[in-house]
N, C-alpha and C positions, 0 to 999 in steps of 0.2 A: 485575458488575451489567450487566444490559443497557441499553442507553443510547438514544434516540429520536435519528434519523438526522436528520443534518443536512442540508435543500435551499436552504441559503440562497447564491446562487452568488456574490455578492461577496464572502461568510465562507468559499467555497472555494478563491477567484483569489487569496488573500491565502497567502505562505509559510509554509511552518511554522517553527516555532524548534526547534534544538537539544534534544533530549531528553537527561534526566539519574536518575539514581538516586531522586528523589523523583516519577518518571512511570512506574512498576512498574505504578502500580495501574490506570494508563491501560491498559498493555499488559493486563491481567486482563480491564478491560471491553472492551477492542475484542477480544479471544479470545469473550468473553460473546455479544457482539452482533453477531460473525460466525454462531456457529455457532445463534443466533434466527433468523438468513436463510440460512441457509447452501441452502435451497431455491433461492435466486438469486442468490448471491453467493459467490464464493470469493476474494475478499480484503477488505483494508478499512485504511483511513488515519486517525492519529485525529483530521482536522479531518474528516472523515465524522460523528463523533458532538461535535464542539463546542468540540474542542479543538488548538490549533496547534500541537503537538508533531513531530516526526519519529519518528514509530513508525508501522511498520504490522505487520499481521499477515495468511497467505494458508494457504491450503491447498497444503502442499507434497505431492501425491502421497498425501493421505489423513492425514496427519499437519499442525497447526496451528504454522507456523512465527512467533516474533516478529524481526523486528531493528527496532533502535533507531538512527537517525542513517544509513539507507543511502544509500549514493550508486553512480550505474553508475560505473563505470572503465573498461569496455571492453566495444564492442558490435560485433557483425556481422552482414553477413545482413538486408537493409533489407527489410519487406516492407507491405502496407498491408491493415486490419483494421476491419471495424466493429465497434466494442464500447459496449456498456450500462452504464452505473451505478447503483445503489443510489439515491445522491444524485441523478441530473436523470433527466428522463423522456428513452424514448427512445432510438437509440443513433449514432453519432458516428464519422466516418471517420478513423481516425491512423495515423500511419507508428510501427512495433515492431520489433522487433531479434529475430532466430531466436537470439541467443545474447549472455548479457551478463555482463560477470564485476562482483559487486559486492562494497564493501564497506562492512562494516556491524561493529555492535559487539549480543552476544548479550544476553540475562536479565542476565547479570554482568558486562554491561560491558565484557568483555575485545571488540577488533577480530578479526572474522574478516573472507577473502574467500572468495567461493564463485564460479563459472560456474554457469550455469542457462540452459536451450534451454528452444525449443518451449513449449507451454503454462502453465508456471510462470514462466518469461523474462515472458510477456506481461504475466501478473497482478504482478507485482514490477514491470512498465514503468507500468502503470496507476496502483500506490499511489505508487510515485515521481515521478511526474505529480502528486498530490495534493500530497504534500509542500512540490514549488514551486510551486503556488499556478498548475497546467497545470488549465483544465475540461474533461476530453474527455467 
């Protein structure tokens, strides 16, 4: 279901909680109401649509990736980027990482980790920003 975007910025400086096997259907609507914007948008976090969970979801190279609970572990390659949000108007100067190893746990809950550069690194830096309650 597509969900109406959240601009409320103190409901987005607030963390998210731990995501669990009963937040599936979060991960379904933020896939839904990425690809509604997907004209502007290629990721999305789900207190974007209202909800404090650790789940995001991005376009990984044309393919819609979700992880649940990600975290970076390893970054490099410091560089500085203005980027846009869905959520505020606008866009916003912050420091991004050319390369990040994260991990995260899939659909089924099993942990993976992965590396990711370049333009996908950036969009995972962004929803993970979300996550902890960062407003860029």
């Amino acid at each position: 279901m597509v969900r109406e975007i959240c601009t409320d910025e103190t409901f987005l400086a607030q963390k998210s909680e731990p995501a669990g096997w009963e937040d599936l259907a979060v991960a379904a609507d933020l896939i839904d109401t990425l690809k509604a914007h997907q004209d502007g948008c290629v990721g999305m976090a789900a207190n974007m649509i209202g909800i404090r969970k650790r789940i995001i979801v991005f376009d990984n190279e044309g393919v819609y990736q979700i992880m649940f609970n990600p975290e970076i572990i390893k970054k490099s390659d410091p560089y500085h980027v203005q980027e846009g949000c869905l959520s505020l108007k606008g866009t916003r100067q912050t420091k991004r990482w050319k390369s990040i190893k994260v991990r995260y746990q899939n659909e089924k809950f099993q942990e993976r980790w992965k590396t990711f550069t370049g333009w996908t690194a950036q969009i995972i830096q962004h929803e993970i920003d979300h996550c902890n309650g960062i407003v860029i």
